[in-house]
C-alpha positions as CSV (number, residue, x, y, z in Angstrom):
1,X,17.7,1.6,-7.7
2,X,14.7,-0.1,-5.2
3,X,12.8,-3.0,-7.4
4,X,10.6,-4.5,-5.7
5,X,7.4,-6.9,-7.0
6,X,4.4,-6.3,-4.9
7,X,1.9,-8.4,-6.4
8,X,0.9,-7.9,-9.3
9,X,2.4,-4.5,-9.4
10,X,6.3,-4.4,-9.7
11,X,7.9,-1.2,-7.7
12,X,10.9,0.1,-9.4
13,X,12.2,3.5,-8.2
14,X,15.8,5.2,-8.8
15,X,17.5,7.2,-6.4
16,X,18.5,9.6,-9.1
17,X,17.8,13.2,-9.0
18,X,15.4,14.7,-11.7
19,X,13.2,13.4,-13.9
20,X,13.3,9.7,-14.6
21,X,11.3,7.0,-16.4
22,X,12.3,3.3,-15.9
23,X,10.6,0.2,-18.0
24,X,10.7,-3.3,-17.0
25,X,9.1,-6.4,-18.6
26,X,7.3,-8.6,-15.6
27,X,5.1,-11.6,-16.7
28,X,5.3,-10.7,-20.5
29,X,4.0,-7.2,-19.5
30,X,5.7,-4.0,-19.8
31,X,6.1,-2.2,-16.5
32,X,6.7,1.8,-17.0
33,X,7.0,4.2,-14.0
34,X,7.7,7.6,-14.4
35,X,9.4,9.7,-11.2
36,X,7.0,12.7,-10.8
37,X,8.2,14.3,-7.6
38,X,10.1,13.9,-4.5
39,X,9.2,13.3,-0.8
40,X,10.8,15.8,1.9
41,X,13.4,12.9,2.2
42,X,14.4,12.9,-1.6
43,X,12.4,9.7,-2.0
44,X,11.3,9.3,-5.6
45,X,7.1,9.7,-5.8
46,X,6.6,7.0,-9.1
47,X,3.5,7.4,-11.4
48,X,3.2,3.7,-12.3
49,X,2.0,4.5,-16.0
50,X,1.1,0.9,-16.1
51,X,-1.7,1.1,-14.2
52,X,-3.2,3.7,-16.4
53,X,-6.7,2.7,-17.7
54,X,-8.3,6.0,-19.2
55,X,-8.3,8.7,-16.1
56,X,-7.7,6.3,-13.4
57,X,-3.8,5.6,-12.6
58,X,-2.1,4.7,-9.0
59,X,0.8,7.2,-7.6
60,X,3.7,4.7,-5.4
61,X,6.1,6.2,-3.0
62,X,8.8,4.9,-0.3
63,X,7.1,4.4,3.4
64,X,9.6,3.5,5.9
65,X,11.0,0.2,4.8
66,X,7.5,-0.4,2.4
67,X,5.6,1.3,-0.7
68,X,2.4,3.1,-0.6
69,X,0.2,3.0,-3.0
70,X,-2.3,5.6,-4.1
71,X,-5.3,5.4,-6.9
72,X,-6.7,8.6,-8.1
73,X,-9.4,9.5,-10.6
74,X,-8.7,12.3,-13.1
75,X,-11.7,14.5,-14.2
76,X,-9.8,15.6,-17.1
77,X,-12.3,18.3,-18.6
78,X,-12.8,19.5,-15.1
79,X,-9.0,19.8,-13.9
80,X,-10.6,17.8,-10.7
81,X,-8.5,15.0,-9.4
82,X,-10.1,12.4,-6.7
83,X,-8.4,9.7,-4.0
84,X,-10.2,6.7,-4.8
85,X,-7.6,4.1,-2.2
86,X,-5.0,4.4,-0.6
87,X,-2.8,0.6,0.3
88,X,0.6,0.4,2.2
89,X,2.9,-2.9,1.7
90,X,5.5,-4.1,3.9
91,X,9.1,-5.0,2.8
92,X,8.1,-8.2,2.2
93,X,5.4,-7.1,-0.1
94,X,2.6,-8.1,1.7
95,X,-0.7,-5.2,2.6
96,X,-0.7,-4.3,5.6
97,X,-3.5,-1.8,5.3
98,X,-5.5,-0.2,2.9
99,X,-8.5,1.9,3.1
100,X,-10.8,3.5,0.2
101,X,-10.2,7.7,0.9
102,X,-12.6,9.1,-2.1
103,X,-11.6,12.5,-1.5
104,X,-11.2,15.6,-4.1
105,X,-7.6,16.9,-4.4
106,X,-6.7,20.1,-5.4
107,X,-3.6,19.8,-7.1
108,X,-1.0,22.5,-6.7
109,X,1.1,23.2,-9.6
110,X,4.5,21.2,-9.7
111,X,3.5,18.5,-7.3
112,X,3.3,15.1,-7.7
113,X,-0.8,14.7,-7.8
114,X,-0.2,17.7,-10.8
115,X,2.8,16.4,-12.2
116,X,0.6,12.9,-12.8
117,X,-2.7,13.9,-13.4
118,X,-1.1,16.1,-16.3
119,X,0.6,13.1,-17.9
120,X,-2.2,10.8,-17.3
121,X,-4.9,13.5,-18.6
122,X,-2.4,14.6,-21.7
123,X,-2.5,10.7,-22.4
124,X,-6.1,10.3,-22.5
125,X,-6.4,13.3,-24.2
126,X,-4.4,12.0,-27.1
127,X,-6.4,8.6,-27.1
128,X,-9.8,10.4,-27.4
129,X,-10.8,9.8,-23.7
130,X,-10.9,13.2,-22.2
């Protein structure tokens, strides 16, 4: 497994194949990521279910020796999904870049951005924020 705090945002991916959900208590908080897809290495592509506040939640993923870090915006009711930033992070955790992208995604079915925006909208759906 690659744990790794970056901030305020703690990293923790698995290496495992398949579906996998690890939780993690940082700063009396509970950290919960959720493994929603694979890069074309076999990197794990984390939905950091922490970060979700209504239909806005941030995607993390392996980049070279760092994490990136994507937020999106779900329009739930529309099946639209948006790039709102995208950050990458050294080893070390530090940014090293980030940049605000604020573009529509369409997402296919079975990737990531669906696999995500399905769990995030399926949660706001069930705490009557559609």
């Amino acid at each position: 497994m690659f744990l790794k705090s970056f901030g305020s945002v703690v990293v923790a991916i698995t290496l495992l194949a398949g579906s996998t959900a690890i939780a993690q208590t940082t700063n009396n908080r509970l950290a919960f990521h959720v493994q929603i897809g694979s890069d074309n290495d076999g990197n794990p592509i984390i939905l950091d279910a922490g970060s979700v506040q209504g239909s806005d939640y941030t995607i993390l993923q392996k980049q070279g020796n760092g994490i990136s870090k994507t937020t999106f915006h779900a329009s739930c009711a529309e099946g639209r999904l948006f790039s709102e930033k995208s950050s990458i992070y050294n080893a070390d955790g530090q940014l090293i870049s980030e940049q605000q992208t604020k573009q529509e995604i369409t997402p296919q079915p079975g990737t990531p951005e669906a696999n995500s925006m399905e769990i995030v909208c399926q949660t706001a759906s069930n705490d009557g924020n559609p």
